[in-house]
N, C-alpha and C positions, 0 to 999 in steps of 0.2 A: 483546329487550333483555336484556343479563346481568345475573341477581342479585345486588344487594348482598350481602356476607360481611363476618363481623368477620376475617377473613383480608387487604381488600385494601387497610388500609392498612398490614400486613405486608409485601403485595409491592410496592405501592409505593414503599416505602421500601426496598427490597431493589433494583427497579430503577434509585434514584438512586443509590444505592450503587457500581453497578454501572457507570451513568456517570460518576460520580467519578473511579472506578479507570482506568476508559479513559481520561479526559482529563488525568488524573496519570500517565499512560505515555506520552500525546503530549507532553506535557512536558517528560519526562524523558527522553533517546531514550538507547536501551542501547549503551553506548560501549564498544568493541574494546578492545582492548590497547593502543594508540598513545594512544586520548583517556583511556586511565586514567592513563598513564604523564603523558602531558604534563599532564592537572588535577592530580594529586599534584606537579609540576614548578612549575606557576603557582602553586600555594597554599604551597609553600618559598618560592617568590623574594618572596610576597609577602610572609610573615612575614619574611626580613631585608629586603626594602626599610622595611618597618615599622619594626621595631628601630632601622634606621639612620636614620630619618626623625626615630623619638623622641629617640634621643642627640645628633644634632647641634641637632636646636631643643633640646634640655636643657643643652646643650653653650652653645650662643650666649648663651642666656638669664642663664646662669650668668656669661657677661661681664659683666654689665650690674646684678648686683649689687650688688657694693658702690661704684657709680659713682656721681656725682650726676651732672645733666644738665649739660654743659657741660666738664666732665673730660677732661683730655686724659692720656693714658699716652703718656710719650715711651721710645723704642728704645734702650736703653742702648748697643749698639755705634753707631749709624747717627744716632743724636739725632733722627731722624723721629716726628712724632707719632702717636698716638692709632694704634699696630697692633692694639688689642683689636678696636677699631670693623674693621677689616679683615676678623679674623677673623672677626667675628662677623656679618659682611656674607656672608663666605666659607660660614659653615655655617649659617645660612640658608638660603642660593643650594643649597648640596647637600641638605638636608633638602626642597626644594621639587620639585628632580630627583628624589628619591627617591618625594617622594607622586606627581608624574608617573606615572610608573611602575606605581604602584601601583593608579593608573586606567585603564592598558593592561591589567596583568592581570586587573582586573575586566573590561574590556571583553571577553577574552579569555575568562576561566569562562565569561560569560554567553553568549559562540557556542557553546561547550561543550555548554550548556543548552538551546539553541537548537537546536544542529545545523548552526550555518551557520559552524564553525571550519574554519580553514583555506582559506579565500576570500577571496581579497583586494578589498578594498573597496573599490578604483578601477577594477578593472578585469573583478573576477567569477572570475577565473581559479584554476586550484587553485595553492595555497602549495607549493611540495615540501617533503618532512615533514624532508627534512635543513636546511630553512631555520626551518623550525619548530623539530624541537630545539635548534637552537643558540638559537634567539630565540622562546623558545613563545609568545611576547605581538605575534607579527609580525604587522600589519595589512596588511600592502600585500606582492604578490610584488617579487621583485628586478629587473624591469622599469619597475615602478611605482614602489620604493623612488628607483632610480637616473635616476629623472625621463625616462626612455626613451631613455640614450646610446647605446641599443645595449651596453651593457654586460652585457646579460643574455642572449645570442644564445648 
């Protein structure tokens, strides 16, 4: 039987340590030049899909201030009513595109993180990285995109 030491729960604690660090590298998988390129790429588009998301609900909101409910804003060339509400129907509708998006490229880091970027997720198959750059948030290959017209042959 091995002796107790006031040394082991030194190395004890030195071997969790130790597992830490290994399961913090399986984690993390060490990403080539193309997965630095393209996460530095996804976390741009997301900061302006962001920006763009805030200014138009900023934008919209700003309609509807000094409205009371029921207000109609009529078109001075056209005599149509109430184009604020249009508007402000309009950038909404794009402010919601924009967080869209902004949860493809979280879906996208997190393959990143994972290791499983670049796989399309209908069908398994690898992405070509020219479909990646143009679209680094691409979930599906261009087979699977195109609902299988043969367009991708």
């Amino acid at each position: 039987m091995p002796r107790a030491t006031k040394d082991a729960p030194v190395k004890a604690a030195g071997k969790k340590a130790a597992t830490a660090r290994k399961s913090a590298a399986k984690k993390a998988p060490v990403l080539d030049k193309f997965l630095e390129d393209q996460l530095a790429e996804l976390e741009r588009e997301r900061a302006n899909y962001l920006r763009q998301a805030e200014t138009l609900k900023a934008e919209a909101d700003s309609l509807t201030e000094d409205r009371e409910p029921g207000d109609v804003q009529f078109d001075e060339e056209s005599g149509e009513g109430d184009t604020l509400a249009v508007e402000r129907e309009r950038d909404l509708a794009l402010s919601a595109q924009a967080r869209a998006a902004i949860d493809q490229i979280d879906v996208a880091i997190e393959k990143i993180r994972a290791g499983t970027y670049g796989q399309c997720d209908n069908c398994g198959t690898t992405i070509p990285k020219e479909r990646l750059k143009a679209l680094p948030y691409a979930a599906l290959c261009v087979k699977c995109k195109s609902g299988g017209l043969g367009l991708g042959r």
